[in-house]
N, C-alpha and C positions, 0 to 999 in steps of 0.2 A: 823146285820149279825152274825150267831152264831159262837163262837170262840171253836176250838178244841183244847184242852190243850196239845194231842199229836203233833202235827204240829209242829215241834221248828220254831225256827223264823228263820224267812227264810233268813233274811239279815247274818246271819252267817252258812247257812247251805251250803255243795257243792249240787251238782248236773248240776251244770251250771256254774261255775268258779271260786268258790270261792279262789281255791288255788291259782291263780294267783294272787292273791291283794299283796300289799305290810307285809313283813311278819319279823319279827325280833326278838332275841332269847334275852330275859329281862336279864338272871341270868344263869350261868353255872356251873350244879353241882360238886364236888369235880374232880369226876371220867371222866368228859366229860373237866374238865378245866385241867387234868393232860394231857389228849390225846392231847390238844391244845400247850401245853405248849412242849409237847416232838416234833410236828411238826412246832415247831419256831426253837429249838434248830435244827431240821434236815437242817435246810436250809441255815444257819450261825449262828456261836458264837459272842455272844453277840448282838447289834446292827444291822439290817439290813440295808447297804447301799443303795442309790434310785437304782444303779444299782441291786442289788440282790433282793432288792423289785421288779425292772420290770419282773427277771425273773420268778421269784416267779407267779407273777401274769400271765404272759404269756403264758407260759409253764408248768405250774400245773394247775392255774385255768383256762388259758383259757379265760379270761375277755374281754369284747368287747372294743375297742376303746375309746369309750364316756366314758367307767368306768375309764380306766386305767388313762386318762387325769384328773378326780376328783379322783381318788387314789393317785394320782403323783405330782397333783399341786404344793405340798408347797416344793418339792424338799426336803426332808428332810430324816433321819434316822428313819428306823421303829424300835423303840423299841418292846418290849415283850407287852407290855401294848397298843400300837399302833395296833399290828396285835390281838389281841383280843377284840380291837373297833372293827376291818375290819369284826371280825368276827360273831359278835353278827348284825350287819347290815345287811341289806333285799339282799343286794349283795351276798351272799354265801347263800343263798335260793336255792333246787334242781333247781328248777323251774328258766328258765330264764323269763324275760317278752318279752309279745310277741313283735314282729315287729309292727310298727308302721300299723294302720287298713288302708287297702285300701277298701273302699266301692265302685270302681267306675267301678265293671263289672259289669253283667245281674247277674239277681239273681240267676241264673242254675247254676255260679260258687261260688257257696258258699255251706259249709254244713249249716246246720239252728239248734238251740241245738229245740228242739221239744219235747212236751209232748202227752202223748196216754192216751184219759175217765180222764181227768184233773182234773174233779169234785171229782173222788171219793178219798176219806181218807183213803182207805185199800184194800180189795180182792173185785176180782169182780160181787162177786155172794149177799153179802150180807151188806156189807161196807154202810159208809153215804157218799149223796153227799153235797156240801158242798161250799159254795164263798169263802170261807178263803181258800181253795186249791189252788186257781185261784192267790190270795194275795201269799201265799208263793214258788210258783212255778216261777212267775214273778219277784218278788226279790230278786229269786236265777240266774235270768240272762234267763230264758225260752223266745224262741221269737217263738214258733207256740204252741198253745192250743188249745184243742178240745172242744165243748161244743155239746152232745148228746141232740136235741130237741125234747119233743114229745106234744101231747095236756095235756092239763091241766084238771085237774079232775072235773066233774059237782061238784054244789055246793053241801054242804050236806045238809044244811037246807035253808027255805025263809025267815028266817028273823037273825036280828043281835043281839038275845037272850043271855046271858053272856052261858057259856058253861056246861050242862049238863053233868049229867055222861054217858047218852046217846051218846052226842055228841061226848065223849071222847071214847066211843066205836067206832063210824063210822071211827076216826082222828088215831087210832090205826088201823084199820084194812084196811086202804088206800093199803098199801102193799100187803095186801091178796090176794086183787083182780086180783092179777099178779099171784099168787102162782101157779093155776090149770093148768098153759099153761107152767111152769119154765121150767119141766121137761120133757114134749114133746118137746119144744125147741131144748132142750139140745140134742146132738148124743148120741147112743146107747153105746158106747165104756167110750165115757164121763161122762153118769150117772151111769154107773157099778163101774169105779173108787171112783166115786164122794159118794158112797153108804158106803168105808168103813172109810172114813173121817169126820172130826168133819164137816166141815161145808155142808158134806151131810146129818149126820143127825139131824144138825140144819134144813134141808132147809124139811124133812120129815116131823119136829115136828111139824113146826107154816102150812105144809098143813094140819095137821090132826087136827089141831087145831082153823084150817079157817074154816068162813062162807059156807056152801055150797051151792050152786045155786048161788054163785056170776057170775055175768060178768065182763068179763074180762076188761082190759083197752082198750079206741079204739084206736088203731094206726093208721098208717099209713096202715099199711096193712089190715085194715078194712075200710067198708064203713062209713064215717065221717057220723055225724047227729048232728043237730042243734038245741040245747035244748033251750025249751022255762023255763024253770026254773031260777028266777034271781040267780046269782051269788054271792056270801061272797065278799067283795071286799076284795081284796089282799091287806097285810099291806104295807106299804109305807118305802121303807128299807134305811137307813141311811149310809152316808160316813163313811168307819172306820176310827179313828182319827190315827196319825201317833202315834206309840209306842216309850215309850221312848227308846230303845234299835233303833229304826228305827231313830230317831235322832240323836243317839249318832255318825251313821255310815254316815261318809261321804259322800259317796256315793249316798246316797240314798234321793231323791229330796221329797219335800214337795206333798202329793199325789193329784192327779188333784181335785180341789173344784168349784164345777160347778157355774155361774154367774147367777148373778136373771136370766138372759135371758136362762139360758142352765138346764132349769127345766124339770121335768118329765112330764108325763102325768098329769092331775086334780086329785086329789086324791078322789076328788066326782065324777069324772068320768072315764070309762072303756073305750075299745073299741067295738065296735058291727062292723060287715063287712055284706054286701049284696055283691053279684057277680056280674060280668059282662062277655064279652067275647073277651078279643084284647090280650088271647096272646094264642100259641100252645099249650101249657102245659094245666092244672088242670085251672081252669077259675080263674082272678084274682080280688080278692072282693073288692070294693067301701067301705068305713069306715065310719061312722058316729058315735057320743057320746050317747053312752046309759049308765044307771047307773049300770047295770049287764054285765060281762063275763067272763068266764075263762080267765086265762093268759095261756102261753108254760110254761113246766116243764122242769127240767134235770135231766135226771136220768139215768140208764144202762139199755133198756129195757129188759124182760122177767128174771128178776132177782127180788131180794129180796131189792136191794138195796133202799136207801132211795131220798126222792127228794128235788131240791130244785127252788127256782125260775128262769125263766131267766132272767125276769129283775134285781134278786140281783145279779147274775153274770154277766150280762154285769153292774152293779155300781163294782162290782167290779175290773173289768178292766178295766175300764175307770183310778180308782182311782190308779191303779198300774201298768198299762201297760208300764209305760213310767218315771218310778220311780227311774229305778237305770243306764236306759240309754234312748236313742231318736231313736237306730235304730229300723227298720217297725216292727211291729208284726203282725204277720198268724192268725187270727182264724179261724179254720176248725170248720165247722158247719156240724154236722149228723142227717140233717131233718126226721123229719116222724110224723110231725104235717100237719093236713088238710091245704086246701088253705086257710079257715075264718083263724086261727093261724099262718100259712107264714106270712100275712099281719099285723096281730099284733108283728110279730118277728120283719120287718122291721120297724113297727111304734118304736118299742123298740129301737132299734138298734140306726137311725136317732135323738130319741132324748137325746139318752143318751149317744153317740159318737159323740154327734153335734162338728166339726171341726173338728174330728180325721179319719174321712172315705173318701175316695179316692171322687175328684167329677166324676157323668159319665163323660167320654171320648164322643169327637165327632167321634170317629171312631177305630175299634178295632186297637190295638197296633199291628203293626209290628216285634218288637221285644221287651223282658223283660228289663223293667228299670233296674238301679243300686239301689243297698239298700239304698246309701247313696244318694239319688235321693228321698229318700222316709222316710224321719226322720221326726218321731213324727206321723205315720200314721199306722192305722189300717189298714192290708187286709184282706177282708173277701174270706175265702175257702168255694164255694157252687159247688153241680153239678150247671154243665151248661145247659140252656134253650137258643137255638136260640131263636133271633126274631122271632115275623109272618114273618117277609120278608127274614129270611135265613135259615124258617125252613126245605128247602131241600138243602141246602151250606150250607156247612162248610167252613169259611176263612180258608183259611194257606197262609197268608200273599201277597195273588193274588188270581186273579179271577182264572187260570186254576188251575185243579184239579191235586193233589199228582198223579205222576206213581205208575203204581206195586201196585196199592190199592188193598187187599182182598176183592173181591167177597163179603163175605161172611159177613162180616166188611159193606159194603158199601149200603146195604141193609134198605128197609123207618125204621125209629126208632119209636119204642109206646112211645105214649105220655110220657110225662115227668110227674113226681108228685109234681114237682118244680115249684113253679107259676113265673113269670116272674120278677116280681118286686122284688122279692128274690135271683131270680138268677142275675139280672145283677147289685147288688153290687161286686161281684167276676167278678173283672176288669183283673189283672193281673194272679190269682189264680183259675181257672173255674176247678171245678172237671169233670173230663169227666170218665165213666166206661171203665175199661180198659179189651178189649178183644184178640186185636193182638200190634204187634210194626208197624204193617202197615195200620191200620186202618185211615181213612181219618182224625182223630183229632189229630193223632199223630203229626201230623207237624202245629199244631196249634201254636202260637209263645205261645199263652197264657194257657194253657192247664195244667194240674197235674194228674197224674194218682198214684193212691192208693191202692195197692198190701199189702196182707198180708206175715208173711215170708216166708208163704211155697209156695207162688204163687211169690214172686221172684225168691225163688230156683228152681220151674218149668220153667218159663221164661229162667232164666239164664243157665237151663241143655239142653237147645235148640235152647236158640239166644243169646250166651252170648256176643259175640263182637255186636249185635245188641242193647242188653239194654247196654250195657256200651256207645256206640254213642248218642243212644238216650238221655242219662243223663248227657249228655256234654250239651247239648245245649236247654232241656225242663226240665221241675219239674220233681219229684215224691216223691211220699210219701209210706214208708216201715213201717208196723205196728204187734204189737205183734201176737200172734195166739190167737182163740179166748179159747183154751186150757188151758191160763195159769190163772188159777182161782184165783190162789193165788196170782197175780198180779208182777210175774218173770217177768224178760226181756230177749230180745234177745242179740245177739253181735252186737252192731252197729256197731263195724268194719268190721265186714262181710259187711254191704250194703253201709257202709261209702264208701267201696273200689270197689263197683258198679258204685259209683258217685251218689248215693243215697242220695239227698240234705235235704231230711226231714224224717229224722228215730226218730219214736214218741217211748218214752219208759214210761214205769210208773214212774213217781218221789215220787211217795210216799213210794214205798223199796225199799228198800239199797241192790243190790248186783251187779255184779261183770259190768253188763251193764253199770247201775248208775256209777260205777267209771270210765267206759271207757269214757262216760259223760263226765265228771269233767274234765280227764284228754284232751279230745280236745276243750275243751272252755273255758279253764286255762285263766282268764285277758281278754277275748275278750268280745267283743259285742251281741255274741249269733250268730256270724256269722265269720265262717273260713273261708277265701280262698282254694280252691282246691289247690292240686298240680300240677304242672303243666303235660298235658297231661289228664288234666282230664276238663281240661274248655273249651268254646264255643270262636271263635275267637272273641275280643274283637271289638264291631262296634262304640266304643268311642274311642275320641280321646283320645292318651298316656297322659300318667302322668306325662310325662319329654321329651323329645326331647333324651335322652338316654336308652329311654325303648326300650329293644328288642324284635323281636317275643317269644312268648313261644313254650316251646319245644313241638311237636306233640307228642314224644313218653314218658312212660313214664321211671323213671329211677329206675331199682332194685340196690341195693348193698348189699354186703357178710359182717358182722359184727362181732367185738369181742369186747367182755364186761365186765370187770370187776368194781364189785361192794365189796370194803373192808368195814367192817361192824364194827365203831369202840366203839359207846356206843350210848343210847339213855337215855334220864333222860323225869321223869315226864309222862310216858307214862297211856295212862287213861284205867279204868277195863273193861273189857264184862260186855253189859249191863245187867243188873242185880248185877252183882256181887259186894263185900263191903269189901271182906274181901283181902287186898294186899298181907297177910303171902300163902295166897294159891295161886297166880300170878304166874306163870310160863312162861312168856314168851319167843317168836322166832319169828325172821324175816323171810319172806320166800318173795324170788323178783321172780317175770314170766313176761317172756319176750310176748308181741304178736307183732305176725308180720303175715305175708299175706302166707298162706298157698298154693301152687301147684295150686289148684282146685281155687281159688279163683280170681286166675289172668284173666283178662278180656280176651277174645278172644280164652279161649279154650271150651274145649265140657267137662271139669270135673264138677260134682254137685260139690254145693254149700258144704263147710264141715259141717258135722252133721247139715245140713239144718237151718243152720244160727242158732243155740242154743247155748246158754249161755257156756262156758267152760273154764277149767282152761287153760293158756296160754302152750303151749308144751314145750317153754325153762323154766324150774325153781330150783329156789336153795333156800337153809333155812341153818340160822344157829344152835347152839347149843340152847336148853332152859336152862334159868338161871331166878333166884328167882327177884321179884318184880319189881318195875315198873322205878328206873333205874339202868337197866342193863347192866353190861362192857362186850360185845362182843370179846376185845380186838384184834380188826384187823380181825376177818374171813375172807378170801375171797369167792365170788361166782362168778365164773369164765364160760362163755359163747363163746363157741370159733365155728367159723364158721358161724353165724348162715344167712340164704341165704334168696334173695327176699324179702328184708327191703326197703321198703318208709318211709324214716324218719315221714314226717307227716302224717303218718296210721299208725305207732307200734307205740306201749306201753310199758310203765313198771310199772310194781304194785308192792308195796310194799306194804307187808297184816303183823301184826305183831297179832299175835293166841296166846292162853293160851293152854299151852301143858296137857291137861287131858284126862282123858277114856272117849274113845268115839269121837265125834266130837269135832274139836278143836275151842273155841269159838275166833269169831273177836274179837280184842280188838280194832285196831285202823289199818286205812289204809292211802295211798297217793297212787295217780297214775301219772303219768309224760309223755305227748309226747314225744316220741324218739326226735324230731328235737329239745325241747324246756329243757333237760336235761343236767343242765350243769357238766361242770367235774371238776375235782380239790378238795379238803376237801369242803363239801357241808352238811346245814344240811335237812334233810326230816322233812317237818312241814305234824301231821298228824292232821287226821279225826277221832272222835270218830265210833262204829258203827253203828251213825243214819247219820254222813256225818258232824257233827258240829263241826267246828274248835275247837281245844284244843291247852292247852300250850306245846304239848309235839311235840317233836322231836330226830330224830337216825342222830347221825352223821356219814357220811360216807364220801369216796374217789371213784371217779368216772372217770374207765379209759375206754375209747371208741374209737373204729377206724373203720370205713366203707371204702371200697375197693372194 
């Protein structure tokens, strides 16, 4: 598996929770130990009594029960020296840890943290794809990954000759063969932009520099053909060993190592497929061992990008899926391989996820399992293929048919390009194309529909109390635009707050998305609970004999915030930069919370069509020279602020190098509103690739909702 030296390692990077881990402050520099010392002296002279410790702890910080009982045990006086253990300990982390995981509703009540083109390493026009993305994405806590499949390239040459300069010309210009169709592809609006940009006129340079008269690659969208040419066999790609940085972290389990019995395919042998005819789709081929064929590829089609195998990315998920926890993971499969290559997908798949794939069902589910029903298991996301026998039914959980079905929706369907055997590994997860909210698969129990953002914020400008119902109780899946080339993100609170269960973002750049990321799956599983009012009634039994119904509605509050800003030491440079005398540093906190338009059940668009933006509340302090800097008490103060569901806002702290021009990241944290605790607290931040650093701002954190 080829290794990217940019990738950091994933086991310390955020994008999927890392800030939740246990977190503690080594050493406290002069200026950050004087602010501590003047906040013992505020609260009594000399000696803290356990009474003025209880207060202390209560009533400023706010500590939960279980803390205050191991704060409290030994009954004793807190010296100066005592409240600067308290302090340096993971207990005074912004971040509280979450609640104990309940995995035992349908999977529609959960957010899911989700990845979008997983494969690739960078932008999406030109970037490499790559197994080690699938590795570091998964070790940051990711539990749904996309893997884009297309056929696999004819052989270039017939025999297994050491490699020519020749041949090194064909191995180079594999890519090419895409180039002539890139920019038809592409919209009109898209390639004008794309023209005054460097990686437009990379993508100009290597057409004018391509073969001409090539043909193109065959997709899907081409009529597949069946070369008699033998095939190079594919190299045979190895387990990556666990890294010593992947040892050191606890967390992180020894990577699945497959048993004599849970081998690949022969390595002297391929697969060859012939057809037959038993299912409605694309006809589904018989398999037999030939020593020539193609494998599936993964790549971005009608782009520059590069490819890589599918079978080293499913060894790579196999080896990390289940690495740093056990609950389910999604893979969304983006077909547009022939039927002969469906069939070798699922040969792939079966032998290389042997135990890890759901077995078929004798009969479709009635309603979505719990996740925690579903540990240590792969679900495969495919569209769905009825059977022959229900290719004019649709289940929805009974034989009679949905009321109030559209007309127009309800009409025979063209065949599918999904062959059968590929579709019904997607047990729980069946992609179905989404055209209306009333369409007969809509009430399918098993069903996901996958909406781009601007085809949510269409949706939502027209049935918005409709797709909020809907995403109570079915999937969906919320995905970038195919616009953002550079590999931006969207807001995923925008569709989080749809009830939007699988909002896929890029995790390979760091912006303002990514941390929204981070901060809701702080410590968890890669799976939140909704809030209440946003879940499907539970059809398990309670978890206590003292659980109560959840609330149908949901609940807004009016919030006031203040954040005192008192020093940060150790804070890390913008990348690139070396030199600490030029560091300028400033805090700047934004608030996000749930905008007007975005509250379910009314007729407002979506805000700025679900695009990335800075939060509307926000404050900054002074800039002051190097990297730690005594703020000394700023406040940034938040008064009013209206339509807060603790578990949808945010708060981010960005801390910027104040220069001409754009202010570069230096370091960030992000914090769910519900998970933010208050009282002298320090903020453990993020460099700007998302990699935990030593540095930390210590601040006072006063909050009240009403």
């Amino acid at each position: 598996m080829a290794a990217y030296e940019h990738l950091p390692d994933g086991a310390h990077q955020a994008g999927g929770g890392v800030s939740g881990r246990v977190h503690q402050v080594r050493v406290f520099k002069p200026h950050v130990l004087d602010h501590l010392k003047k906040v013992y002296g505020a609260y009594g002279k000399g000696s803290w009594s356990p009474e003025q410790t209880a207060v202390f702890l209560k009533t400023v910080q706010h500590d939960t029960p279980s803390e205050l009982a191991l704060e409290l045990a030994d009954d004793k006086d807190w010296e100066e020296s005592t409240f600067l253990k308290y302090m340096t300990s993971s207990v005074t982390s912004a971040v509280a840890p979450p609640e104990e995981q309940d995995l035992s509703w349908p999977l529609s009540a959960y957010f899911i943290s989700s990845s979008h083109n997983t494969y690739l390493t960078g932008n999406q026009l030109s970037s490499d794809s790559s197994a080690d993305a699938y590795k570091n994405v998964l070790l940051r806590g990711c539990r749904c990954i996309e893997v884009d499949v297309w056929d696999g390239d004819e052989p270039d040459s017939d025999s297994d000759t050491s490699i020519s300069s020749s041949d090194e010309e064909v191995a180079t210009s594999k890519p090419k063969k895409r180039l002539s169709s890139v920019k038809d592809k592409l919209p009109s609006s898209l390639t004008s932009k794309l023209e005054k940009t460097s990686l437009g006129k990379k993508l100009d340079k290597r057409i004018s520099t391509s073969p001409t008269n090539t043909a193109p690659r065959t997709t899907a969208n081409t009529t597949p053909t069946t070369s008699t040419k033998p095939a190079t066999k594919p190299p045979t790609p190895t387990s990556p060993p666990a890294t010593k940085k992947d040892k050191k972290n606890k967390k992180i389990k020894t990577p699945y190592s497959p048993s004599k019995t849970d081998s690949t395919t022969d390595s002297s042998n391929t697969l060859v497929q012939t057809t037959t005819t038993e299912s409605t789709g694309p006809t589904d081929p018989k398999i037999h061992r030939s020593p020539s064929l193609k494998e599936p590829r993964v790549y971005h089609g009608y782009t520059l990008t590069k490819e890589v195998s599918f079978r080293e990315v499913c060894i790579a998920i196999r080896d990390y899926a289940f690495a740093v926890t056990d609950s389910p993971l999604i893979v969304s499969l983006e077909v547009h391989c022939s039927p002969e290559q469906q069939l070798t997908m699922v040969a792939i798949m079966n032998e290389t996820w042997a135990g890890l794939l759901l077995p078929e069902p004798k009969e479709d589910a009635t309603t979505l399992p719990a996740p925690g029903n579903l540990r240590g298991k792969i679900l495969v996301k495919v569209k769905y293929t009825p059977p022959p026998s229900a290719s004019s039914t649709i289940l929805s959980g009974g034989d009679t048919p949905p009321e109030n079905v559209d007309p127009a929706a309800a009409k025979p369907k063209k065949p599918s390009k999904i062959i059968h055997t590929l579709s019904k590994l997607g047990i729980y997860t069946r992609g179905v194309t989404f055209k209306t909210l009333q369409q007969p698969e809509a009430t399918m129990p098993t069903h996901i529909f996958s909406l781009s953002e601007g085809g949510v914020s269409e949706v939502h400008s027209k049935s918005a109390k409709e797709l909020f119902e809907h995403n109570r109780c079915y999937l969906m899946r919320a995905y970038p635009s195919g616009f953002r080339i550079r590999s931006s993100n969207l807001d995923p609170a925008v569709f989080w707050r749809k009830g939007i269960q699988v909002v896929a973002l890029n995790w390979q750049n760091w912006d303002e998305g990514m941390m929204l990321n981070e901060g809701m799956f702080a410590g968890t599983e890669g799976y939140v609970l909704k809030p209440e009012g946003y879940r499907p009634n539970k059809p398990l039994p309670p978890t206590s004999p003292t659980t109560a119904p959840q609330a149908q509605a949901v609940t807004h509050y009016t919030m006031d915030l203040t954040i005192t800003v008192l020093a940060g030491q150790d804070i890390p440079l913008p990348l690139g930069d070396t030199k600490v005398s030029g560091f300028r540093p400033y805090l700047k906190v934004e608030i996000h919370v749930e905008e007007p338009g975005e509250r379910h059940g009314t007729t407002e668009a979506v805000p700025d069509d679900g695009k990335e933006k800075e939060g509307e509340y926000k404050a900054k302090t002074k800039s002051l020279k190097g990297i730690d800097p005594d703020w000394k008490g700023q406040e940034l103060v938040f008064k009013g602020i209206p339509g807060v569901v603790p578990e949808l806002s945010f708060v981010r702290f960005l801390v910027r190098d104040d220069e001409i021009g754009k202010d570069s990241l230096a370091a960030w944290a992000c914090v769910r509103l519900d998970r933010l605790r208050e009282g002298y607290r320090f903020v453990h931040l993020m460099d700007a690739r998302g990699v935990e650093t030593e540095g930390v701002v210590l601040v006072r954190v006063d909050r009240r909702l009403y």
